[in-house]
Each structure stands twice: as C-alpha cells, then as structure tokens.
C-alpha positions in Angstrom: 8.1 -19.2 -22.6 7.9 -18.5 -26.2 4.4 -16.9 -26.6 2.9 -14.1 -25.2 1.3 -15.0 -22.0 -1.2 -12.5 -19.9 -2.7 -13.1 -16.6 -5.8 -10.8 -15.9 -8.6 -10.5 -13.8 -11.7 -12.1 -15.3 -14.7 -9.6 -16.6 -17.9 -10.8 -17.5 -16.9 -11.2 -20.9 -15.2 -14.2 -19.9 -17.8 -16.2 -19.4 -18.0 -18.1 -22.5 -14.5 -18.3 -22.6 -14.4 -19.9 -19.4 -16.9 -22.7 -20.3 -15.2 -23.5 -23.2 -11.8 -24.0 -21.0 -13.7 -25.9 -18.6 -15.6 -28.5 -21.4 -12.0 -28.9 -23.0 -10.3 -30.3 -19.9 -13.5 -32.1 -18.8 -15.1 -33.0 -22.4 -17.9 -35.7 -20.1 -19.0 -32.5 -17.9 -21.7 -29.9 -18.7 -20.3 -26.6 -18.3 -22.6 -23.6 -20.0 -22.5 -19.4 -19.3 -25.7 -19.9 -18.0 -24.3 -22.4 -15.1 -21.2 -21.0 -14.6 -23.7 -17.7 -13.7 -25.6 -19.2 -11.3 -22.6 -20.8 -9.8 -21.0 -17.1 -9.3 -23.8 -15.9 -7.5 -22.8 -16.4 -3.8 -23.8 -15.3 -0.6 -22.6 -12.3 0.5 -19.9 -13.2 2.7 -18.0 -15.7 0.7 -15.1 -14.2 -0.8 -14.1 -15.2 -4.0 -12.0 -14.1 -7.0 -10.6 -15.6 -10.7 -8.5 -14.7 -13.3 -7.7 -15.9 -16.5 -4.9 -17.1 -19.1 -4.4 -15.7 -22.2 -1.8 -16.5 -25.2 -2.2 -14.2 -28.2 -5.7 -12.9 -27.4 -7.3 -16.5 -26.6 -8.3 -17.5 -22.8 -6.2 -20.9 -22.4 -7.1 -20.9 -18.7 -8.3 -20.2 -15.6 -7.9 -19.9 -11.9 -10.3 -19.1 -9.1 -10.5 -19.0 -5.7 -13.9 -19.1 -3.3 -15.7 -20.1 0.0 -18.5 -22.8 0.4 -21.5 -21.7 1.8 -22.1 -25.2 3.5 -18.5 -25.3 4.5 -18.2 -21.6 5.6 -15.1 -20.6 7.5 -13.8 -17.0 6.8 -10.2 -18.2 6.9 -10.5 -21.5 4.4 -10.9 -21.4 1.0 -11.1 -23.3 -2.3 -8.4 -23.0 -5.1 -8.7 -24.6 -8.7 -6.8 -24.0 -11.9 -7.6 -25.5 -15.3 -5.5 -25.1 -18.4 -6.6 -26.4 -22.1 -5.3 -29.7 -22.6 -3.0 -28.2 -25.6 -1.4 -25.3 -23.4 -0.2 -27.6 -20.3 3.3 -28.5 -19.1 4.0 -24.9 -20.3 4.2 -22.9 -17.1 0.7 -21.4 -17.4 -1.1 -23.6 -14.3 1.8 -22.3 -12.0 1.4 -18.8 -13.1 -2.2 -18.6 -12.3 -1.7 -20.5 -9.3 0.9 -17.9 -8.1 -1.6 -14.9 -8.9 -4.5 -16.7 -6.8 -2.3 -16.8 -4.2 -1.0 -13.3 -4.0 -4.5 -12.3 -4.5 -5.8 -14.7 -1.6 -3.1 -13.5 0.8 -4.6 -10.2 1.9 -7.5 -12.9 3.7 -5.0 -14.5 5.5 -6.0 -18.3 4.5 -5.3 -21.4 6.5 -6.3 -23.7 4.5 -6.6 -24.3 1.0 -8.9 -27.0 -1.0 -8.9 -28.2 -4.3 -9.1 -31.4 -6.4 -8.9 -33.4 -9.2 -9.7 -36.7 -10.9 -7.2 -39.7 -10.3 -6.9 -40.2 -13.9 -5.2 -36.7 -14.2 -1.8 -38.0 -13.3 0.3 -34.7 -14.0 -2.9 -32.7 -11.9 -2.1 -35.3 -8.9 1.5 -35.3 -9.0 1.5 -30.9 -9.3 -0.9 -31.3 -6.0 1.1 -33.4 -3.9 4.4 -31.5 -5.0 2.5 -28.2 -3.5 2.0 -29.6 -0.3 -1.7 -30.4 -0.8 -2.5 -33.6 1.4 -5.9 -35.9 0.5 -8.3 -35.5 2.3 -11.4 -37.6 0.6 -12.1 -39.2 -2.1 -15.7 -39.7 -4.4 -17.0 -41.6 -7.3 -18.9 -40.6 -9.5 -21.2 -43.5 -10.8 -23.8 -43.1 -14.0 -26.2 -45.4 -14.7 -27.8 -45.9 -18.5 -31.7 -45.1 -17.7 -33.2 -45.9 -21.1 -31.5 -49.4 -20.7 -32.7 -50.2 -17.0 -34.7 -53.1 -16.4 -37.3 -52.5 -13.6 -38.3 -56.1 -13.6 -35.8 -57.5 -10.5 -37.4 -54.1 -8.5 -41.2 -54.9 -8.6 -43.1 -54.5 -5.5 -40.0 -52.3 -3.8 -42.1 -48.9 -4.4 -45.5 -50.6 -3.7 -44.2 -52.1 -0.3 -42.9 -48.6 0.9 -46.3 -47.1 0.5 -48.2 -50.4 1.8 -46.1 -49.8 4.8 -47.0 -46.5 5.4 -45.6 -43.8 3.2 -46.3 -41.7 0.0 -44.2 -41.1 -2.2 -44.6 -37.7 -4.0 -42.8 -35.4 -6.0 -41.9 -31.7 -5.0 -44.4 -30.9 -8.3 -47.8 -32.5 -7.2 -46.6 -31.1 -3.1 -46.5 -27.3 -4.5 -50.4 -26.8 -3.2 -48.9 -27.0 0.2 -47.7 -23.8 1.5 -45.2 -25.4 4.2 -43.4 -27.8 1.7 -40.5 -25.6 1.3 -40.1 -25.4 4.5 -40.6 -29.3 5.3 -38.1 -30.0 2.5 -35.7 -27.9 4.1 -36.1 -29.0 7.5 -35.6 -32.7 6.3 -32.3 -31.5 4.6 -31.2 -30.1 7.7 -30.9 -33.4 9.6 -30.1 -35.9 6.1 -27.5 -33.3 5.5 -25.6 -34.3 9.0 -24.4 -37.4 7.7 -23.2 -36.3 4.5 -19.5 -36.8 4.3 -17.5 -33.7 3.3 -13.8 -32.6 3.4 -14.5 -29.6 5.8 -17.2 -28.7 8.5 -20.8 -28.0 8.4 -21.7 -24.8 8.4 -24.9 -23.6 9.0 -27.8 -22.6 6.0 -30.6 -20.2 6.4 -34.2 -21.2 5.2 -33.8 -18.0 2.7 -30.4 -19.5 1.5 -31.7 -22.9 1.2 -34.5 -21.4 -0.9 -32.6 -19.2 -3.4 -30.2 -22.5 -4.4 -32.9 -24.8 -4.7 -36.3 -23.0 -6.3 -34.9 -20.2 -7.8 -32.3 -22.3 -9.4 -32.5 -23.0 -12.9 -31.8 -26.9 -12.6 -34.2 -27.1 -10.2 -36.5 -30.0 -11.5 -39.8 -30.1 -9.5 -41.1 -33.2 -10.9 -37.5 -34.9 -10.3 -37.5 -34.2 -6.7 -39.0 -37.0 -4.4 -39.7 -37.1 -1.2 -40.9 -40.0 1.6 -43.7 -38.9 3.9 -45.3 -40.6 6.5 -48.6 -40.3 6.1 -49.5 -40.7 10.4 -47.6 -37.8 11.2 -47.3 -35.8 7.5 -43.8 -35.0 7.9 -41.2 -35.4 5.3 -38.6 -38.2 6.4 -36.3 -39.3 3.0 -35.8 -37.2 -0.3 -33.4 -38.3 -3.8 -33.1 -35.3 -6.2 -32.7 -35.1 -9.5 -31.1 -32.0 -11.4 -31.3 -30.9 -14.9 -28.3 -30.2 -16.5 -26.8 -28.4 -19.4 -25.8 -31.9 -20.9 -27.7 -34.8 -21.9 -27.8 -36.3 -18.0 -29.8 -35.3 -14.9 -27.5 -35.0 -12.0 -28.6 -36.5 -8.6 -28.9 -34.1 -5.8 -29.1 -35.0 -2.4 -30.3 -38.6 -1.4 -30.9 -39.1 2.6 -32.9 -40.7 4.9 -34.3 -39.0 8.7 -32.2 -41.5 11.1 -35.3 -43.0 12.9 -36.6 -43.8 9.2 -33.5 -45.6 7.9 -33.8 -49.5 6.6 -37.4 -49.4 5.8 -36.3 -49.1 2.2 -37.0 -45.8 1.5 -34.2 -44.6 -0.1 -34.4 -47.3 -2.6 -37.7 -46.6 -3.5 -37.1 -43.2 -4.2 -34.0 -43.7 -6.4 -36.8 -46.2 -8.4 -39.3 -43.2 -8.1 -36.2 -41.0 -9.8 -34.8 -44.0 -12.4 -38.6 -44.0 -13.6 -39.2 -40.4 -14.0 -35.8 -40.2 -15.8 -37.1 -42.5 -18.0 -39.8 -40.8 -19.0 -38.3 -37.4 -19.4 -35.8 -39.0 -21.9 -32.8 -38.6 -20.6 -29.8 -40.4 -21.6 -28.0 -41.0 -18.0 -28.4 -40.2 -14.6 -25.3 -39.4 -12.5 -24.1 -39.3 -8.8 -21.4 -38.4 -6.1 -20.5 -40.9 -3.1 -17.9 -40.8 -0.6 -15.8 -44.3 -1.4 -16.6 -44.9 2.1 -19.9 -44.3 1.9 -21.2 -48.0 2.1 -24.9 -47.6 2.6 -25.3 -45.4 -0.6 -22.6 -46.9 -2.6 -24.2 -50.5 -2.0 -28.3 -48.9 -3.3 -26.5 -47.7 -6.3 -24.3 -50.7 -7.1 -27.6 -52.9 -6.7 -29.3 -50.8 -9.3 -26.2 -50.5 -11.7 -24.5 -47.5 -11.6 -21.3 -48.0 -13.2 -18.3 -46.2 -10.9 -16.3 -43.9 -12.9 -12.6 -42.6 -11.9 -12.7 -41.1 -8.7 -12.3 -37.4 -7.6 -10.1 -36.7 -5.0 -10.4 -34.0 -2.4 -7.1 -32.5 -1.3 -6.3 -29.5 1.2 -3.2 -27.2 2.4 -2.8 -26.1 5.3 -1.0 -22.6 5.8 -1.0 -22.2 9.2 -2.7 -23.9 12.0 -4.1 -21.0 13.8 -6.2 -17.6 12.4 -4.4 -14.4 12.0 -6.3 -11.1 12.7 -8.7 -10.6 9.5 
C-alpha cells in the first residue's frame, strides 16, 4: 500500500462517518446517524463490535460484527465490511475483515453470516473465495405509488370487510389498551413462516415493544391490521416503515394460517398502497424470499418491479460449540 492506512475501533464520532460510507457503496439506500443509532442499540446479550478504515485522516470503511435478536444463537454471528467505492481492490476490505475476525475469535464462532447484492460481482467472488456458502436469496421489489392505478382492485377491500373483517390501522386501534399485545401475539405465529437464513429464536413482549413503538420509523397510521370482528382478534397485518429516504419500507406482511386465502393480505397491501399515497411518498419497498411464491405473486399482481437480488451467505467454522 502506498497510503497511510489505520484500522481502529469505532467511537461514537463515527457515526456520520459511517453513514456516509454506507450511502456511497449503496447510493439507493437510506442510511442516516439517527438510523444507524437505533440500529446499535441491541439487546443485551448480543455481542457485537466495528471498526473502521481510515486513509490520511478520512473513514474509507467499515467492518462490524453482531448477533440477531430474532436469530439468536451465542455462537453465530453476522460479519459485513463496506469500503468506498474509490478505495476498493486496495487491500482495505481484507484488512478489516482480518481485524473482525481476531476480534470475534475470543466468542468462539461457528458460523458466520453476511451478504451482498448479485450485482456486486468483486463482493460475490471475495465471499465465495472465503469459504462463505449461499444460503438464501431475496428481492427487493419497489413499486411507484403516486403512479398506481387502483382501478383493476375495486371491490378487493370492500369484499374483505363484507366478509367479515375490519380493516384498521395501528393509529385509530391505540384506544385499546391490549392492541400491543394483540399485534404481538399475531406476529408471533405470521412470523413462523417467515423464511430466514438461521433459526427462530424467541422475542419477549418487552423486546417486541421497544423495536416496534419506541422506534423512530414506527408509522402508526402505516400499520394495518385484519380483525375478525366475531371473535376481535387480530389475524393478518402489512407494515409500512418510514424511512430516512424518500420511500416507506414494508415491514412485516403475514397472515394467521387458519385465515389465509380469504384475501386478506391483499387488501391490506391496498390499505398500505393507499395510505402511501396520501402521505406523499415517492415509493414503497419490500423483501421476499425468491421462493417465497405466495408473497412474491401479491406483489407482482400489484407491480412491484424486482430489483437485483441480495444474497445471504454463511461460514461455517466448526460444526460443534466450544466452551464459551
């Protein structure tokens, strides 16, 4: 190398620094202080670290490791580096990669995740070269609200509730005391057919709590839920999410299994297209398995335009845990 490269833990200093790396390799994304804070603030058993690049004085990059709280295991972990588009192919990715390791060994990992976007060739090809295997893979598909004609859907929302159902936001169901814990107990069983690359773990009600309502994308009058009005329980939900950019992100959209093909999902992504509408946004975005068939064929229906996928790849160190 012919400049003057430092790898250091990161301080809270860094966090402009570090959004400003992550919106250079990923110009599309929203990436903001104030998100990457909230992001940081994990349980308290995940384990998690970062450290950053710098060339003369200027934070080129970064590289983290952590733990999901949904996928909790003590011994599996989550590894990403990101370098500035202008500093790659220069050695700087593999040194950061080489500190989060050293740092992650004292855990003793067996498994290490991470991804990119299959239209990162060099990213793929550095993966696969390290051993990483795929694991899963996702579009992300963005449909243009202000453009969407609701013409083709008329009737879809007004047969759901004919049939049975309101259809309410999380905003006009604050009055009830129990709708927190509704929402979460309908999560709990939509959230078991949710593909992911590792296991469930388990989520407290408190947990549950803290990411949604205390979050600062939460979006009460985005947030839709199905209820059956003979029993009064909560049985679908689609989620919208503000963002730092000029999109809402869609959260979680799922269905209670006894209450699938009555067209509530649908509705509710209608009840969501039509609020975004409203609110102005430009675009709203989502995640789907590529497998994901029932959810990819709701959203294809109404337009969402797939982009490149991301892919989901892991390591594996050693098949068994060692003593932690």
């Amino acid at each position: 190398m012919s400049f003057n490269l430092v790898i250091r833990p990161f301080e809270d200093r860094d966090y402009p620094a570090l959004a400003e790396v992550l919106k250079t390799a990923w110009p599309d994304e929203a990436h903001s202080e104030a998100s990457l804070r909230e992001h940081d603030d994990h349980a308290p058993q995940i384990k998690w670290g970062r450290f950053v690049a710098e060339v003369e004085g200027q934070v080129v990059g970064v590289g983290d490791y952590t733990q999901f709280e949904g996928m909790y295991h003590p011994q599996k972990f989550g590894v990403w580096v990101t370098v500035k588009p202008a500093f790659r192919s220069q050695g700087i990715g593999k040194a950061l990669y080489r500190q989060v390791l050293s740092a992650l060994k004292p855990h003793h990992p067996i498994s290490i995740l991470s991804s990119t976007r299959e239209d990162q060739p060099q990213a793929l090809a550095w993966l696969q070269k390290l051993g990483f295997a795929e694991k899963m893979r996702y579009w992300e598909s963005r449909l243009n609200v202000q453009s969407f004609d609701f013409s083709p859907w008329a009737g879809r929302i007004e047969a759901v509730e004919a049939a049975g159902f309101e259809l309410k936001s999380l905003k006009e169901l604050e009055a009830d005391k129990a709708h927190r814990q509704k929402l979460y107990d309908l999560w709990l069983e939509a959230r078991l057919d949710v593909p992911r690359p590792e296991e469930m773990s388990e989520v407290s009600f408190e947990d549950y709590c803290k990411w949604v309502f205390e979050s600062r994308y939460y979006l009460p009058e985005g947030h839709f839920v199905a209820i059956d009005k003979s029993t009064g329980q909560y049985v679908a939900l689609s989620t919208l999410w503000k963002t730092d950019g000029d999109y809402l992100q869609t959260g979680l959209t799922g269905t209670r299994r006894a209450y699938r093909r009555k067209g509530l999902a649908l509705a509710l992504k209608l009840k969501a297209i039509r609020f975004a509408q409203a609110y102005g946004t430009k675009e709203i975005r989502t995640g789907n398995e590529t497998g994901n068939r029932a959810m990819l064929a709701i959203n294809e229906a109404l337009g969402f335009v797939k982009q490149p996928a991301w892919i989901d790849y892991v390591l594996t160190l050693q098949e068994t845990s060692s003593p932690s």
